[in-house]
C-alpha positions in Angstrom: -7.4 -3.1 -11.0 -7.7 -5.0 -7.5 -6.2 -3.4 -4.7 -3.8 -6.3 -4.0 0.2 -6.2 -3.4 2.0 -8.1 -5.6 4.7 -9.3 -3.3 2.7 -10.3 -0.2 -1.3 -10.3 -1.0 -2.0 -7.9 0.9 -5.8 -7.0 0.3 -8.3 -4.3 1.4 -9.6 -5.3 5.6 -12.9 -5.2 6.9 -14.0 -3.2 10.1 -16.7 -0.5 11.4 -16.7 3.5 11.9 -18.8 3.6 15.4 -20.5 7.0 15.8 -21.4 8.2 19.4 -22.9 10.8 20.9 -23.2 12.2 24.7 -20.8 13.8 26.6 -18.6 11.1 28.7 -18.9 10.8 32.4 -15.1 12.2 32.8 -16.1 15.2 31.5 -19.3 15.7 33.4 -22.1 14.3 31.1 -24.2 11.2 31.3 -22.0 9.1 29.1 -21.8 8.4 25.1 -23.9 6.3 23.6 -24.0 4.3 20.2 -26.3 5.8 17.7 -24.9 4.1 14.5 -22.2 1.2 13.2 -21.1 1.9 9.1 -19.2 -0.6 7.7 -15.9 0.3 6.2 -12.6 -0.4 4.7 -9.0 -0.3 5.6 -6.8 -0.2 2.4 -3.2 -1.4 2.1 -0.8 1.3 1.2 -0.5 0.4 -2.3 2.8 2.2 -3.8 3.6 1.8 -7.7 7.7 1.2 -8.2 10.0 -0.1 -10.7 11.4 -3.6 -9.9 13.3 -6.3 -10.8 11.0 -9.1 -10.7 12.5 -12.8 -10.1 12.7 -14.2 -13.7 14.9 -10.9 -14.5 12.1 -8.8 -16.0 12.2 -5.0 -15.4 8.2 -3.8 -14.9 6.4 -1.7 -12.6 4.3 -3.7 -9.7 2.1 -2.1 -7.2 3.4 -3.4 -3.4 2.9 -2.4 0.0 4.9 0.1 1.8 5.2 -2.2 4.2 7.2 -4.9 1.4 9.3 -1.9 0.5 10.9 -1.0 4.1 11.5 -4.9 4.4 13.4 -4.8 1.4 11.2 -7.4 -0.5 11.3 -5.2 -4.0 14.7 -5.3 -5.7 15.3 -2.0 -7.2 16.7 -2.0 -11.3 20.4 0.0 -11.6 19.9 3.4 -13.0 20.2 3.8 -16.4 23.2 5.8 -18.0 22.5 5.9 -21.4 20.2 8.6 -23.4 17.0 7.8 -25.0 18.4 8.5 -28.4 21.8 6.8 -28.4 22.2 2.9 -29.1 23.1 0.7 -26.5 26.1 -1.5 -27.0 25.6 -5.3 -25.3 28.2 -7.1 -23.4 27.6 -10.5 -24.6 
């Protein structure tokens, strides 16, 4: 399963983990140097939740935490009703 919010697309970023070594100069050495560049990723904070999606349907979706604190993901009322009792409609 991608790792791509629903709601907004946000998708895994691209970036580098520099590794140095050396003592810096504030602290009395001769400075840090470079010694390697990995590549790396920086994932979205992917949370699974319950929501009402726009054409009414009740599923689970997999947004942001970001879309959540913006209020983007409408939440389904709780439900009252045990799992063994019927369910009487209000047509």
């Amino acid at each position: 399963m991608a790792r791509i919010c629903e709601l907004t697309g946000a998708r895994p970023g691209k970036g580098s983990k520099i590794w140095r070594s050396g003592k810096p100069k504030r602290e009395g050495g001769i400075g840090t140097h470079v010694t390697a560049i990995t590549k790396r990723r920086f994932f979205p904070n992917l949370q699974r939740v319950k929501a009402i999606l726009p054409n009414g349907e009740v599923r689970f979706i997999r947004v942001t935490a970001k879309a959540i604190k913006k209020g983007l993901v409408i939440k389904p009322p709780k439900r009252t009703w045990k799992k063994g009792q019927t369910v009487a409609k209000a047509a």
